[in-house]
C-alpha positions in Angstrom: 172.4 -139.7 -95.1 175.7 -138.6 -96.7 177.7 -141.1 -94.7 176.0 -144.2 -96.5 175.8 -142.5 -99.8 179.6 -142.3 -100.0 179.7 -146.0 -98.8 180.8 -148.5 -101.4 178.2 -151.3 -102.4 179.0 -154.3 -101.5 180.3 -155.7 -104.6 183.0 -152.8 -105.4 186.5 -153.5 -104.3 189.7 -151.8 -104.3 192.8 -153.1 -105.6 196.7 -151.2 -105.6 198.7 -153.6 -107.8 202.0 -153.6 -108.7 203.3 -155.0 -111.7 206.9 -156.3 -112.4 208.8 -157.2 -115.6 209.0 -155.5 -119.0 205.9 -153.6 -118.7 207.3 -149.6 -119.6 208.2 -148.7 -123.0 206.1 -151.6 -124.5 202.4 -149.5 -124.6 201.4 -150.9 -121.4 199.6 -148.1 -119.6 197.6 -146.9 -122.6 196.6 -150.4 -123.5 195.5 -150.7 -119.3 193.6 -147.2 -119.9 191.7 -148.8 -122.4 190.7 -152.5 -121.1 189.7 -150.7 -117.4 187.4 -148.5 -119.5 186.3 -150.9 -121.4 185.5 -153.2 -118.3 183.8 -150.0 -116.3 186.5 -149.9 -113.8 187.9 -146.6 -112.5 191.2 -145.7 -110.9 194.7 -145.1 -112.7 198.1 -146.5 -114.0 201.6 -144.8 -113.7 204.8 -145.8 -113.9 207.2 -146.0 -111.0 211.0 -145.3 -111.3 212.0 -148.9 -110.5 210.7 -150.3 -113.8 207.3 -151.7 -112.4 204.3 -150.4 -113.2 201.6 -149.4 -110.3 198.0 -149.5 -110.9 194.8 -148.4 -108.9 191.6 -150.0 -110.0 188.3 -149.4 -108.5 185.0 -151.3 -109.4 182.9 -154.4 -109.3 184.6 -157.6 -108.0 184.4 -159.2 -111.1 185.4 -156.3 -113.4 188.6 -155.6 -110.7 189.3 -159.3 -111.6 188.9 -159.5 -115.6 191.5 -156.2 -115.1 193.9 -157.9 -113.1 193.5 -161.1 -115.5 194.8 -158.5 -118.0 197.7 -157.0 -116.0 199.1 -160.7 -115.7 199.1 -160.6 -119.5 199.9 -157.1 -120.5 200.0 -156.0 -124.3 202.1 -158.4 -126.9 205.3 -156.8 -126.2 205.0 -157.0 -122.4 207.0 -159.5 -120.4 205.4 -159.6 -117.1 206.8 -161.3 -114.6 205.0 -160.8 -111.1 202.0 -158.9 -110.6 201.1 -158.4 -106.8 198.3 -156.7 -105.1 196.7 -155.2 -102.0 192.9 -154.5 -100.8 192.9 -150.6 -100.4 190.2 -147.9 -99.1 190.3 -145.2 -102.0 190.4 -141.6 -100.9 186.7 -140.1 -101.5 185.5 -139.0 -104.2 185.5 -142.1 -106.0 187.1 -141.9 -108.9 185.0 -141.8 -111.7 187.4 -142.5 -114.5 190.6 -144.8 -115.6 193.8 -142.3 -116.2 197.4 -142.4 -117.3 199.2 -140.5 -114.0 203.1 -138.9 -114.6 205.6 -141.4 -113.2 206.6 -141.5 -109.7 
């Protein structure tokens, strides 16, 4: 049945996170880009226009965790200050890799 096959297993989650602080200019989306891929999770990162950074992350519980572990650090020239996040039902498709989206 299509309906269950789009159904998320039970140990995916769905995070929107905002993070705060000195996290643009510093490499802190590419250096996201690459610990998401590296933990298997899927979504994207972009910058907004008040100086935060907004990230999607789809994937196992654990692996959503470890990634936003990681955004409460950032890269060495970060300076994060608050990262805050929300359970969210991602549009279908799923998406099936971590990207770097154009500011918004």
């Amino acid at each position: 049945m299509a309906s269950e096959e789009a159904a998320a297993p039970a140990d995916v989650v769905c995070l929107r996170l905002r993070v705060e602080g000195r996290v643009q200019g510093v490499g802190y989306r590419e250096a996201c880009v690459q610990q998401a891929r590296s933990l298997g999770v899927a979504g994207w990162i972009r910058n907004r226009r008040d100086g935060s950074v907004e990230v999607l992350a789809v994937g196992t519980t654990t692996a959503v965790a470890r990634l936003q572990a990681w955004l409460n650090e950032g890269p060495a020239l970060a300076r994060v200050e608050r990262v805050t996040a929300a359970v969210v039902e991602p549009a279908l498709p799923w998406p099936s890799d971590f990207e770097r989206r154009p500011t918004e």
